[in-house]
TIVEXZA-744424 format. One record per atom (N, C-alpha, C, O): residue in one letter; x, y, z. Coordinates in steps of 0.05 Angstrom, whole numbers, padded with zeros to 5 digits, always signed. Layout:
BEGIN
AXYZ;...
This chain:
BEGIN
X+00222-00141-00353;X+00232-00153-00328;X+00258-00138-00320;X+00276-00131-00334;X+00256-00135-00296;X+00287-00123-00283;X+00302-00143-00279;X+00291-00160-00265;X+00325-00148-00286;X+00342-00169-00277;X+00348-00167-00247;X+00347-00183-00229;X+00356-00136-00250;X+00366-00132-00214;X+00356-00134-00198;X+00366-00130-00175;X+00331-00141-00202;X+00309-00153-00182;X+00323-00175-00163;X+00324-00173-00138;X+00334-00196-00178;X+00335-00217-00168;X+00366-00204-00141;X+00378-00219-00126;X+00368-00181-00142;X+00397-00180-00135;X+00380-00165-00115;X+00397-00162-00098;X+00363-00155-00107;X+00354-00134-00089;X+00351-00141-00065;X+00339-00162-00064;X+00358-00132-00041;X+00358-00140-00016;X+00335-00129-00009;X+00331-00106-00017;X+00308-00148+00013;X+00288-00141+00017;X+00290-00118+00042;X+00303-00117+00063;X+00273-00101+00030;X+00271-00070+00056;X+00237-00077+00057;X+00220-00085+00042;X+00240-00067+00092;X+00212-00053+00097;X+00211-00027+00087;X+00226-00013+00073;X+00180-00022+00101;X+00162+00005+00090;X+00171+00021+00107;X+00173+00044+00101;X+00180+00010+00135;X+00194+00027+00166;X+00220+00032+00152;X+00226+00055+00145;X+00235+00013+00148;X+00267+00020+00125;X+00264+00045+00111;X+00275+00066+00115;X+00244+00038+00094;X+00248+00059+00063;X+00252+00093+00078;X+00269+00109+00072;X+00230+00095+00100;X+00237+00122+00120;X+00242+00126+00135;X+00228+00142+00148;X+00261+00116+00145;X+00279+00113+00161;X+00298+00134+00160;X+00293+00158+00161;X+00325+00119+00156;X+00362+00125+00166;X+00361+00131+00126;X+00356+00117+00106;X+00368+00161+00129;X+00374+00167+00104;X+00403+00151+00090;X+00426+00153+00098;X+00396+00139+00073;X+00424+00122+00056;X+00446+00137+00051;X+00469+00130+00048;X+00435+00167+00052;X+00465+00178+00040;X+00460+00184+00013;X+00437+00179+00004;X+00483+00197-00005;X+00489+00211-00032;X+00482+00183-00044;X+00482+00161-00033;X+00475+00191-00069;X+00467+00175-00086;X+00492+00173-00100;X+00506+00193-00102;X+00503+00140-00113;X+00537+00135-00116;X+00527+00130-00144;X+00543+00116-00155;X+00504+00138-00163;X+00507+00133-00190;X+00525+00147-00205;X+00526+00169-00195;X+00540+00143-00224;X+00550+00160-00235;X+00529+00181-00252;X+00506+00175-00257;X+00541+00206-00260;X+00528+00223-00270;X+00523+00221-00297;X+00541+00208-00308;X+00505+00229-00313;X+00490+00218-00340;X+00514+00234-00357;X+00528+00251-00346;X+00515+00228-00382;X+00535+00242-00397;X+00528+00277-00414;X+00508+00285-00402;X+00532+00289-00425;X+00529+00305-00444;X+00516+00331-00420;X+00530+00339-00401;X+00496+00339-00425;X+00480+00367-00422;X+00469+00355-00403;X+00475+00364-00381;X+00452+00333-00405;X+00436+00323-00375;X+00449+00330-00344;X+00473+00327-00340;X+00435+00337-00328;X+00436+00346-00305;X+00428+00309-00285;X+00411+00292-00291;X+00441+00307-00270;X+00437+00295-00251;X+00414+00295-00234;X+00419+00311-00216;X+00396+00288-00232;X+00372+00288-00204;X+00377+00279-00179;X+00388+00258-00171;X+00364+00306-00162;X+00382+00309-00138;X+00361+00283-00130;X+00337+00286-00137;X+00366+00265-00118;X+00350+00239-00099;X+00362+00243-00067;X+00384+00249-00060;X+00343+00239-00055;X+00337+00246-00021;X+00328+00227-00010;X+00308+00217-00020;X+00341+00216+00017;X+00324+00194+00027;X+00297+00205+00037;X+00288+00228+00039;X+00286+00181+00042;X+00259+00186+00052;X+00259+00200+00083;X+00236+00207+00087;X+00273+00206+00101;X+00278+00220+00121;X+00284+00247+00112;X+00270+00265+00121;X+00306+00252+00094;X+00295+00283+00093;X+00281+00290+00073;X+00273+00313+00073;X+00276+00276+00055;X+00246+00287+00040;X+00231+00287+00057;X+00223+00310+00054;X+00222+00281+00071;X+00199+00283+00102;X+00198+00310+00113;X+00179+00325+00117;X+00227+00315+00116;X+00231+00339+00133;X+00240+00365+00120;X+00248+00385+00133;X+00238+00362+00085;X+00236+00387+00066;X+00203+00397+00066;X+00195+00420+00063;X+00193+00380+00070;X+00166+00370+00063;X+00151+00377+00093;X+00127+00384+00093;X+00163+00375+00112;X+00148+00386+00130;X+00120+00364+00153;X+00103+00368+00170;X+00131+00344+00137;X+00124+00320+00145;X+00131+00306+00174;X+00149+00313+00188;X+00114+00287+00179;X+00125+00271+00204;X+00132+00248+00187;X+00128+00246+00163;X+00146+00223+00206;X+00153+00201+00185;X+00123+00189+00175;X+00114+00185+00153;X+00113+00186+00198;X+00088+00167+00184;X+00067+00191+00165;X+00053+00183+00146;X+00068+00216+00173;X+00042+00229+00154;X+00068+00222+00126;X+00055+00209+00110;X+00094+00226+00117;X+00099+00230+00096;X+00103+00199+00080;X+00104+00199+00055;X+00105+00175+00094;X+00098+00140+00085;X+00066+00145+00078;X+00057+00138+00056;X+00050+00158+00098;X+00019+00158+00085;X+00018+00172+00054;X+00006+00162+00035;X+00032+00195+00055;X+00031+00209+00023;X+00036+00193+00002;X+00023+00191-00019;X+00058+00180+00010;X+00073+00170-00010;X+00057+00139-00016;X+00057+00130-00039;X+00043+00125+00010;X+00031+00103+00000;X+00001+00112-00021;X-00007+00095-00037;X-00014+00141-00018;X-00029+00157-00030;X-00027+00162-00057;X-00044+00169-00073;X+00001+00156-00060;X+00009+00169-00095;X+00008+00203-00099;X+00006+00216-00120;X+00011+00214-00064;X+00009+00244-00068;X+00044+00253-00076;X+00053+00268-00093;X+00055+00237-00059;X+00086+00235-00065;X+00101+00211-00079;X+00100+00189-00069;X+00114+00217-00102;X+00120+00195-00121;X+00153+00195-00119;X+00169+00212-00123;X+00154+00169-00111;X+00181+00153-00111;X+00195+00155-00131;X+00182+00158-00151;X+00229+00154-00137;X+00239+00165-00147;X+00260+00139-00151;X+00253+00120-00138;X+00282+00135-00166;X+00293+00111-00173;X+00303+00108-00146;X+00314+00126-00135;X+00296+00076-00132;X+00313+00067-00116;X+00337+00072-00107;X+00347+00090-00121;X+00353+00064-00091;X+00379+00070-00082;X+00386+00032-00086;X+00372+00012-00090;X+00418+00038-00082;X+00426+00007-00087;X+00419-00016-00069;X+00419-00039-00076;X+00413-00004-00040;X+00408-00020-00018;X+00374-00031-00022;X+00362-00049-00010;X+00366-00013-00040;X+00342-00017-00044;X+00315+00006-00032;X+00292+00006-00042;X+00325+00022-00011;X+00311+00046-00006;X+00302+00065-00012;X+00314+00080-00027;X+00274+00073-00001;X+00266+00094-00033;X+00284+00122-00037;X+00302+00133-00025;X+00274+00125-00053;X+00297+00155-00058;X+00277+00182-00074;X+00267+00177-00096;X+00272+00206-00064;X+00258+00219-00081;X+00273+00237-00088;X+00293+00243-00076;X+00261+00250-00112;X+00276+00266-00122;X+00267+00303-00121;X+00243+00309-00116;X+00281+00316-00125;X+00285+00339-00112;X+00257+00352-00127;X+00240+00365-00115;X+00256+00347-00148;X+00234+00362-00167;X+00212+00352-00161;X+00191+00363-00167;X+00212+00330-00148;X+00184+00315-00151;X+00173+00331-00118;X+00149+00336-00116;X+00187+00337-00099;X+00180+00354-00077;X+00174+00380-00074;X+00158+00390-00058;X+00193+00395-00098;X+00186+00417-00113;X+00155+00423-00131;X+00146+00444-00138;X+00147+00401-00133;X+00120+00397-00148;X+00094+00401-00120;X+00074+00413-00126;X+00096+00394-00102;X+00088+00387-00084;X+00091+00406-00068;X+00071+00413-00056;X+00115+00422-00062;X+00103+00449-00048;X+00094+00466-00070;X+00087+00488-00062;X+00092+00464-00097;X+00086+00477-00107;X+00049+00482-00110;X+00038+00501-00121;X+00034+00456-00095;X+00021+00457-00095;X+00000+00475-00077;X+00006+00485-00055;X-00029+00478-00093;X-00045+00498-00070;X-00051+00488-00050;X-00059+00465-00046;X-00045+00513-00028;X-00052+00499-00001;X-00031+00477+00013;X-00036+00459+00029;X-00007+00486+00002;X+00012+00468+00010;X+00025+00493+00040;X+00030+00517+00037;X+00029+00477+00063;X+00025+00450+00062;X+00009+00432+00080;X+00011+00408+00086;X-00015+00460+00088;X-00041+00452+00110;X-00066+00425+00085;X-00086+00410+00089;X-00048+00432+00061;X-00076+00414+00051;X-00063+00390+00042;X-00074+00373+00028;X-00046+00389+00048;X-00025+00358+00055;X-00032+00347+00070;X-00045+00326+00068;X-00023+00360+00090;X-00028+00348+00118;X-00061+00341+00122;X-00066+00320+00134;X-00081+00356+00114;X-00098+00351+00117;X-00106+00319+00102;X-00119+00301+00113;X-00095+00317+00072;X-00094+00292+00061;X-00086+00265+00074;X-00094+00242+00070;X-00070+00272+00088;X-00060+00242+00103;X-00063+00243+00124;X-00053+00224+00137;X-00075+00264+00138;X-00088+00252+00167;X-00106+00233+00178;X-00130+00232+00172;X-00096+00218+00194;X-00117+00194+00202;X-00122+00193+00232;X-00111+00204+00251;X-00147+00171+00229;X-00152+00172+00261;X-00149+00133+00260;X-00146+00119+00240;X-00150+00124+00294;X-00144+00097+00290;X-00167+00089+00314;X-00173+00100+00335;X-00174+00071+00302;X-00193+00056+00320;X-00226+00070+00316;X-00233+00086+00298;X-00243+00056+00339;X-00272+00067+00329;X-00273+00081+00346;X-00290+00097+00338;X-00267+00088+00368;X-00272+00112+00375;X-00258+00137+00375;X-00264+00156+00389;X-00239+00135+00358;X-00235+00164+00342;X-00248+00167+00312;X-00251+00186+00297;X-00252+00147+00311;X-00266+00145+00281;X-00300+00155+00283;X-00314+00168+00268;X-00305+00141+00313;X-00341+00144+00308;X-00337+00181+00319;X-00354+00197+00310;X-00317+00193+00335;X-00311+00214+00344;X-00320+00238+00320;X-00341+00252+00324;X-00301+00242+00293;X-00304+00249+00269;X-00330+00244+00257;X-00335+00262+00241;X-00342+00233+00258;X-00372+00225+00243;X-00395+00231+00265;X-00419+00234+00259;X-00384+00232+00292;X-00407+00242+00305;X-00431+00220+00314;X-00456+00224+00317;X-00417+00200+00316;X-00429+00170+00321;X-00420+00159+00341;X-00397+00164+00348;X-00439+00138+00357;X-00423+00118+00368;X-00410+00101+00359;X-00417+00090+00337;X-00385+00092+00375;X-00372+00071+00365;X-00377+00046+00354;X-00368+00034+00335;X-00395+00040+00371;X-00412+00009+00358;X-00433+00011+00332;X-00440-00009+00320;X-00443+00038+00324;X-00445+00046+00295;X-00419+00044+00278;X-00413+00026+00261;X-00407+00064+00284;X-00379+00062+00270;X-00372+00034+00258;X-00365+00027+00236;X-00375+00019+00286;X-00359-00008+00275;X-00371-00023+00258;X-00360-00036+00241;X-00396-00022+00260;X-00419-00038+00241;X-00417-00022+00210;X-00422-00031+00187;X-00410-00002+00218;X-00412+00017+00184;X-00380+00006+00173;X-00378+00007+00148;X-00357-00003+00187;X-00331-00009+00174;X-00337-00046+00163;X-00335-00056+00141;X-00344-00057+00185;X-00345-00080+00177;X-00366-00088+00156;X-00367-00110+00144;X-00384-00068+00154;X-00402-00079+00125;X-00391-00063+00105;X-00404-00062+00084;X-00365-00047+00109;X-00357-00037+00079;X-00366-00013+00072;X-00368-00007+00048;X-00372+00005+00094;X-00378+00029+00075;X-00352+00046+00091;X-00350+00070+00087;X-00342+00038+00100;X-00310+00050+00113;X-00290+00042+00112;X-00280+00030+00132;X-00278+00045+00088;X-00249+00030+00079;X-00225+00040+00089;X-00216+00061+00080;X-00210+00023+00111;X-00189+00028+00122;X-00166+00035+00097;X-00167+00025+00075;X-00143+00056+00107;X-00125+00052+00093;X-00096+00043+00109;X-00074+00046+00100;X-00104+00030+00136;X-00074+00019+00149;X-00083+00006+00165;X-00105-00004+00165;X-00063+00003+00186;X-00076-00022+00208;X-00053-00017+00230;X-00037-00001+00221;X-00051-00021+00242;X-00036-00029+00269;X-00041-00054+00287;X-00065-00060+00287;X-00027-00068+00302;X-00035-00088+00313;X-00021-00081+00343;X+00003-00079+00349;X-00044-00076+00360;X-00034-00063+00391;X-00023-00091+00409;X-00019-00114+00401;X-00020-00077+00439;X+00001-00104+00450;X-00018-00127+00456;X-00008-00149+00460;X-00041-00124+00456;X-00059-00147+00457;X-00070-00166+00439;X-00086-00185+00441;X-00053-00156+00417;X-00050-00170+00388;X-00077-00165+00375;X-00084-00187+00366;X-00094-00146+00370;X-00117-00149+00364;X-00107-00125+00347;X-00087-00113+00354;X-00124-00116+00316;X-00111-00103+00297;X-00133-00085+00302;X-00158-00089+00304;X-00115-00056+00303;X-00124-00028+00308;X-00129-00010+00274;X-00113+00007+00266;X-00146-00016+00263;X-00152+00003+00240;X-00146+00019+00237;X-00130+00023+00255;X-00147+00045+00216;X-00133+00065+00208;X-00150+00076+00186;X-00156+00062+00167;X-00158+00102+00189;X-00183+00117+00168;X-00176+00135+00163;X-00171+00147+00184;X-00170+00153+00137;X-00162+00173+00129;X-00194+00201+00142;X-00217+00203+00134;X-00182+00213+00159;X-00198+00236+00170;X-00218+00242+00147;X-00241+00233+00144;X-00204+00260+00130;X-00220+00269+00098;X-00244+00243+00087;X-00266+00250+00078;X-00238+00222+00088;X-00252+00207+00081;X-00280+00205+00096;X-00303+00206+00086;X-00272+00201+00124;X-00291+00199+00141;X-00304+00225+00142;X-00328+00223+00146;X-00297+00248+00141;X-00320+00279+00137;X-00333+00273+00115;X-00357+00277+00114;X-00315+00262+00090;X-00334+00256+00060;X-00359+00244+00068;X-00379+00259+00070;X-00363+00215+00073;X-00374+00207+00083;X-00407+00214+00092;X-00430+00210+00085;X-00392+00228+00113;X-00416+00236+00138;X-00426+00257+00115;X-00451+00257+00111;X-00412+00273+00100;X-00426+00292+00080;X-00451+00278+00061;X-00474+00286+00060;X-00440+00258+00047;X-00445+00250+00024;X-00475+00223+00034;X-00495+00220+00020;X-00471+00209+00058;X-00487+00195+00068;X-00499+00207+00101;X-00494+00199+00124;X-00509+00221+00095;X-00518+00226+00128;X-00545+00213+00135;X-00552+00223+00157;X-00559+00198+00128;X-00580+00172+00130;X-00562+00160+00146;X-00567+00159+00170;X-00539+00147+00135;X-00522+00122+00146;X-00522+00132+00178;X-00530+00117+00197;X-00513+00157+00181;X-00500+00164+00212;X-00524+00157+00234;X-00517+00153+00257;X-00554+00154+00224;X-00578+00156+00245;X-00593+00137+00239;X-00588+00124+00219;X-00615+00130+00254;X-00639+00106+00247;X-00628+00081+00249;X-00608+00079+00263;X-00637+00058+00237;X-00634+00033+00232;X-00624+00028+00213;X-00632+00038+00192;X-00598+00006+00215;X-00584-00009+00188;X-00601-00015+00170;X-00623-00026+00174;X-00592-00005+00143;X-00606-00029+00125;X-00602-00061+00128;X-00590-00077+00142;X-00622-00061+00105;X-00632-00099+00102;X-00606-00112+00099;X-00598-00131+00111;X-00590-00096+00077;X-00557-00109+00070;X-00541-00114+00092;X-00528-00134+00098;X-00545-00083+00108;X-00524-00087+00132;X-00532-00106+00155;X-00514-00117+00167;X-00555-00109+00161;X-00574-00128+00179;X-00553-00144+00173;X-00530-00145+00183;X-00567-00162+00151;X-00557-00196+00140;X-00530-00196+00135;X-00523-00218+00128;X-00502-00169+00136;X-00481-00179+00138;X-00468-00186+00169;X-00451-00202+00177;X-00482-00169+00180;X-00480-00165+00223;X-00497-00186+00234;X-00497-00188+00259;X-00517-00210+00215;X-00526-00238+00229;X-00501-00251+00219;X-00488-00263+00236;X-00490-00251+00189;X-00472-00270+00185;X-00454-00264+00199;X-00439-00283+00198;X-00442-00244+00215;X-00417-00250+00231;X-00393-00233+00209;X-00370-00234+00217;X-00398-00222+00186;X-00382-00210+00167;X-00363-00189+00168;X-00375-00168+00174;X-00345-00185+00167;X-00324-00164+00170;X-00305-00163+00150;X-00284-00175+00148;X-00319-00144+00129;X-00306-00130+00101;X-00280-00115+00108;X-00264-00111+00090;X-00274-00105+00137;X-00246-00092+00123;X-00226-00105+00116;X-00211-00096+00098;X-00220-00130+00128;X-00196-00133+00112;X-00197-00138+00088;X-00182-00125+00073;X-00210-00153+00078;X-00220-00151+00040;X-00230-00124+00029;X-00244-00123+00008;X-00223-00098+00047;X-00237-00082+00033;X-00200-00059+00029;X-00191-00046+00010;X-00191-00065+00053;X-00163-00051+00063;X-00155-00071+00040;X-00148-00057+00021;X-00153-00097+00034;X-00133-00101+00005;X-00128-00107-00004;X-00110-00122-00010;X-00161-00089-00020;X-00162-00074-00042;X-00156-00052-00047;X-00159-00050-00072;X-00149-00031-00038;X-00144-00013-00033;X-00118-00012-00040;X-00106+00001-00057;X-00109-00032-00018;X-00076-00038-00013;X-00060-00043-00042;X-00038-00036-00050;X-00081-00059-00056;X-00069-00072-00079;X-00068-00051-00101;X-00048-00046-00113;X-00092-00038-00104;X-00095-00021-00115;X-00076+00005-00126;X-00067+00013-00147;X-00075+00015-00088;X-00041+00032-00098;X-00029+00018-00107;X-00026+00019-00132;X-00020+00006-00097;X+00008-00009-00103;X+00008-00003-00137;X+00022+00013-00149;X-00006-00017-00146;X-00014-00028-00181;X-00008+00004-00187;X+00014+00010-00198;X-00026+00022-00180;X-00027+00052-00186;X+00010+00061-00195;X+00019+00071-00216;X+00022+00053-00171;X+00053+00069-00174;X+00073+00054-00182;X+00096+00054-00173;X+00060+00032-00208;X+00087+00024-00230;X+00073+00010-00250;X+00056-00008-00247;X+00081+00019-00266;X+00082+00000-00297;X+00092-00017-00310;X+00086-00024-00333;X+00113-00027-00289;X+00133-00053-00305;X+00109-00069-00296;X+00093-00063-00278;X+00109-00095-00316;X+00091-00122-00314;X+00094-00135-00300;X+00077-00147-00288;X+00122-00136-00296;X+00129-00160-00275;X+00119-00154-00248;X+00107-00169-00232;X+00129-00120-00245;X+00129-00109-00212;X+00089-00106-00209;X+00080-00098-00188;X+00074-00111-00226;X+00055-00112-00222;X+00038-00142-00224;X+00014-00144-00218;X+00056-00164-00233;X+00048-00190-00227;X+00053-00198-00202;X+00038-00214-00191;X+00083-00183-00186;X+00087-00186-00165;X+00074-00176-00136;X+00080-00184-00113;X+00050-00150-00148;X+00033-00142-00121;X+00013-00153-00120;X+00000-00152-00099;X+00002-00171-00146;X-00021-00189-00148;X-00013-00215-00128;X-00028-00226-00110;X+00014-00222-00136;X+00021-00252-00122;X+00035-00247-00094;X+00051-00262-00085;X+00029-00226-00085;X+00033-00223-00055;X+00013-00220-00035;X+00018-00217-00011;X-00010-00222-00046;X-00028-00226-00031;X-00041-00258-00031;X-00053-00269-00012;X-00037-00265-00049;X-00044-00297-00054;X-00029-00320-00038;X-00005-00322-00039;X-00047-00342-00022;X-00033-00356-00009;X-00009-00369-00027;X-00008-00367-00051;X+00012-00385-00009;X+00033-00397-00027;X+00026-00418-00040;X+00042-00429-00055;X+00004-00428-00037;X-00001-00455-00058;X-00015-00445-00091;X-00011-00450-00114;X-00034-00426-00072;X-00041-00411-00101;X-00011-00397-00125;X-00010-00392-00149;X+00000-00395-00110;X+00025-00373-00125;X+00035-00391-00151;X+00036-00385-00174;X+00043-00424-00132;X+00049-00445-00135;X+00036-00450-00167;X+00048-00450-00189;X+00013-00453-00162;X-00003-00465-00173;X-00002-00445-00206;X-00001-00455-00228;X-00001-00421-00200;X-00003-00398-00218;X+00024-00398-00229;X+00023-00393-00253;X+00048-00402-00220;X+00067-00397-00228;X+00081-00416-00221;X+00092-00415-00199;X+00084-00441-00242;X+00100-00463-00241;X+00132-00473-00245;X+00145-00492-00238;X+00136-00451-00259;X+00166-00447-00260;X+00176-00436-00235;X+00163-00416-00230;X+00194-00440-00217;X+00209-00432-00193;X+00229-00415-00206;X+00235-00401-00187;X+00247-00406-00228;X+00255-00383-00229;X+00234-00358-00235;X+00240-00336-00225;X+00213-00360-00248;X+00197-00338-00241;X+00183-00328-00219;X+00176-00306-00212;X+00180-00354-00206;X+00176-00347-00164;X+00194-00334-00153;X+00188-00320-00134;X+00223-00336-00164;X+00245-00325-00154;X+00237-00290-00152;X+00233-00272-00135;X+00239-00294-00185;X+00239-00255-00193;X+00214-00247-00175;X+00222-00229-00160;X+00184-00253-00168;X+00165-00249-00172;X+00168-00242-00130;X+00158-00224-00116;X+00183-00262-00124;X+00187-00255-00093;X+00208-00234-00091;X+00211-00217-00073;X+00228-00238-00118;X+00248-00207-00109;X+00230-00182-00113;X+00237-00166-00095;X+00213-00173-00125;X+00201-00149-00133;X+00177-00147-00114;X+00169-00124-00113;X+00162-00165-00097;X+00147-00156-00086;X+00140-00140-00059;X+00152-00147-00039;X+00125-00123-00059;X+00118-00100-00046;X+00137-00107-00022;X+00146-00129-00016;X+00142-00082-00011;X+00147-00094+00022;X+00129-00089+00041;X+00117-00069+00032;X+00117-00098+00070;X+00104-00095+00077;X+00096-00067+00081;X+00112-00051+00071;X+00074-00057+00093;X+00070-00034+00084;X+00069-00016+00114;X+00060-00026+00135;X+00079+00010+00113;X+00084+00022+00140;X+00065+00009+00159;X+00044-00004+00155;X+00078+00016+00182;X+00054-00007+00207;X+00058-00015+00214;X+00056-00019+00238;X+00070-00029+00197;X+00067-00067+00200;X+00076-00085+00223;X+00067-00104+00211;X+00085-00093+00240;X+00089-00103+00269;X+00113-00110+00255;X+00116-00115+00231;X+00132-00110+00276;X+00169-00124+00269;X+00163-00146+00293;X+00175-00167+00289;X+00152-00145+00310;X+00151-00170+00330;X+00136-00187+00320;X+00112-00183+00313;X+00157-00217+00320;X+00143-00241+00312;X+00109-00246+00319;X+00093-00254+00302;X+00103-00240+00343;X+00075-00250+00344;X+00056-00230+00331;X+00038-00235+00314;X+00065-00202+00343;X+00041-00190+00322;X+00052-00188+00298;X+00033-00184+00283;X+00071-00189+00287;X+00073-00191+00255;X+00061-00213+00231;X+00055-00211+00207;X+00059-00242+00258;X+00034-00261+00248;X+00010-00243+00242;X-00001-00243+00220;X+00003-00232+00259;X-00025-00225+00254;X-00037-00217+00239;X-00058-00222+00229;X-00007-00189+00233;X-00007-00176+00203;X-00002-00185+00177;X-00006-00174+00156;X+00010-00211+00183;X+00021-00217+00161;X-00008-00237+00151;X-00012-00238+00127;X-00027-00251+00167;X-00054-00252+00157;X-00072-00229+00140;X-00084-00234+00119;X-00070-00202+00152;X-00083-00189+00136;X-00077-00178+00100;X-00088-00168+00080;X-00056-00185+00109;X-00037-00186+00071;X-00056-00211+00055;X-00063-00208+00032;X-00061-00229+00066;X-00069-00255+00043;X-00097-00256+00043;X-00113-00259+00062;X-00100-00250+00014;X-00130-00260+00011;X-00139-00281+00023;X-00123-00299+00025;X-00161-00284+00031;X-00173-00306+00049;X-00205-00312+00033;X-00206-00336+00026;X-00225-00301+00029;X-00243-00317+00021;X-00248-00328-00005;X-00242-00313-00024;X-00258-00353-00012;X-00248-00361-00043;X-00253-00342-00063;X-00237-00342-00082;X-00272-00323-00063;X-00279-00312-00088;X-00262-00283-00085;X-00265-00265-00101;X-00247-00281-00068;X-00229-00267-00072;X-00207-00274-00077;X-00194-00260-00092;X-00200-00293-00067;X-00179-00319-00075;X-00168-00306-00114;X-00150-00298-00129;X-00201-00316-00112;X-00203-00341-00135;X-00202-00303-00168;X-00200-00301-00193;X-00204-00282-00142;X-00201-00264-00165;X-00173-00243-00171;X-00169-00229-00190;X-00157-00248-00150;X-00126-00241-00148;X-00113-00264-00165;X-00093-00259-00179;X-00126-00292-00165;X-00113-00310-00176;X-00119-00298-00209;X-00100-00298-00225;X-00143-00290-00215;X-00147-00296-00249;X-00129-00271-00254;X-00115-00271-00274;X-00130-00246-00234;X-00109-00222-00244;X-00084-00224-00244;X-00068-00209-00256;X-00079-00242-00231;X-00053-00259-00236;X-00042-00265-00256;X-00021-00256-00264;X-00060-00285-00271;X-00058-00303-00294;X-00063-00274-00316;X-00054-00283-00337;X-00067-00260-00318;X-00070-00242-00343;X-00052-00223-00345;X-00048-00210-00366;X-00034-00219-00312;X-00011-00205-00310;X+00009-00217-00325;X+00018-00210-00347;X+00014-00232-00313;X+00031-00259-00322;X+00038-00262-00354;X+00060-00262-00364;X+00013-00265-00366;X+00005-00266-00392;X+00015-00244-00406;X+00021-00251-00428;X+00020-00215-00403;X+00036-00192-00412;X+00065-00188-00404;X+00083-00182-00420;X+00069-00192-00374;X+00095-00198-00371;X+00117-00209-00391;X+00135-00201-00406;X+00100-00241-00380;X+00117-00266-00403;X+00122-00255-00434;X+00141-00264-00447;X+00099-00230-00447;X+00099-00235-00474;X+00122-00210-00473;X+00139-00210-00491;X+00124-00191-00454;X+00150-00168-00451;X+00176-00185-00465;X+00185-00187-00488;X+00183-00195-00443;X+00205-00213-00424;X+00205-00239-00416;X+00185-00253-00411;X+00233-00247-00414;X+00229-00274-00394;X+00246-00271-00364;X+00261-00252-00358;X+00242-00293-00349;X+00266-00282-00324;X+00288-00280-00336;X+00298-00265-00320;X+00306-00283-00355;X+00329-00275-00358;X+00336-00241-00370;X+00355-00231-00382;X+00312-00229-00361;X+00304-00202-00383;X+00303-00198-00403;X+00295-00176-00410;X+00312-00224-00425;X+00308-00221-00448;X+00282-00213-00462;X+00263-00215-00446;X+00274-00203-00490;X+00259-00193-00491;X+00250-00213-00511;X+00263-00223-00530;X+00213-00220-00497;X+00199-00247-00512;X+00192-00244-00535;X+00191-00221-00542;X+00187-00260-00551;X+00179-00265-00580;X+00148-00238-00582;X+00132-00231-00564;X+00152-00230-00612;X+00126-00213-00626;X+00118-00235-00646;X+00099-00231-00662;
């Protein structure tokens, strides 16, 4: 458990790349160790060659890895870890190529060479997993598809692009069904889990998608609600700052159907279950 959790002031995903924080005020490590140079997320963007949002897409990708926080709480990367990264092949057209996206279905059915009203039937039964969302001024949420994915795709399934739906897809387009947002997060959750290993910070991306009664219900002690709301994710680039569409978005964060509910909740309970045996909220370190 981090103690300083409980001390952390909540940042957005728009924050983290944003208004660079400035020099990092740690003091420097003792002996032979060298200091690591840390960079806000604005000019790591722009070492990097990045726009803000293609370099939030990298970094939500796990192509670019975050680096110890800053005190305000904003990300901070470090000099080597960008050094790794141009060091890569094909850097830095095959970057850019990695986090390019298109939004909506008709840039999406555009790339696959489809109509839109295919497109949309192939996202909502799940064979096209958004990785973002936007919510335009009409409050209706604008999807987000990684380009590469969608060429994969059309490669790997080219049946799907022509002819008639299958029997599966039929009977999910009578029920009225629409997989992306249970499909976006999973995904969502997924990174997240991917880019940390503390227990806690990973009980805390489980219990951020779970309604508050469930959280409740999972976690009965209110100082571990405490820690469990200091550490969790912040919303994720996108995300609406205006009250009304930020409702909208802030629906697509919570699991909604029971058996999805009901399976963030049991990953919950088994997070929980390693955490607690780490640590307790006071950081102390729990019984062997």
């Amino acid at each position: 458990m981090k103690v300083e959790a409980l001390e952390r002031a909540s940042v957005s995903a728009d924050e983290e790349f944003g208004e660079d924080p400035g020099p990092d005020p740690r003091p420097e490590p003792r002996g032979d160790a060298r200091p690591q140079e840390l960079l806000g997320g604005l000019r790591a963007a722009g070492e990097l060659g990045l726009r803000r949002g293609e370099f939030a897409r990298a970094v939500q990708l796990g192509l670019v890895r975050a680096g110890p926080r800053a005190p305000s709480g904003a990300a901070r990367f470090a000099r080597a870890e960008l050094e790794r990264v141009r060091a890569r092949e094909g850097f830095p057209q095959a970057l850019r190529e990695q986090v390019e996206t298109v939004a909506g279905a008709d840039a999406g059915a555009g790339v696959l060479g489809i109509g839109p009203s295919r497109f949309t039937r192939l996202a909502r039964c799940g064979h096209l997993i958004p990785v973002g969302y936007r919510v335009n001024r009409y409050r209706a949420v604008v999807w987000i598809y990684l380009t590469a994915e969608l060429r994969e795709f059309a490669a790997k399934e080219p049946g799907m692009l022509t002819g008639a739906a299958p029997p599966e897809d039929r009977e999910l387009v009578l029920a009225g069904a629409d997989l992306r947002p249970r499909r976006w997060r999973g995904r969502h959750v997924g990174l997240l889990l991917r880019r940390t290993a503390d227990p806690w910070e990973r009980a805390a991306v489980l219990a951020s998608v779970l309604p508050g009664p469930e959280v409740r219900l999972a976690v009965p002690d209110p100082a571990e609600r405490i820690v469990l709301a200091a550490l969790a994710p912040p919303p994720p680039y996108g995300h609406p700052q205006a009250p009304a569409a930020a409702a909208v978005g802030d629906r697509l964060l919570l699991a909604e159907p029971p058996d999805e509910v009901h399976w963030y909740r049991t990953s919950l309970d088994f997070a929980l279950t390693g955490a607690r045996g780490q640590s307790n909220s006071t950081g102390e370190r729990g019984p062997t």
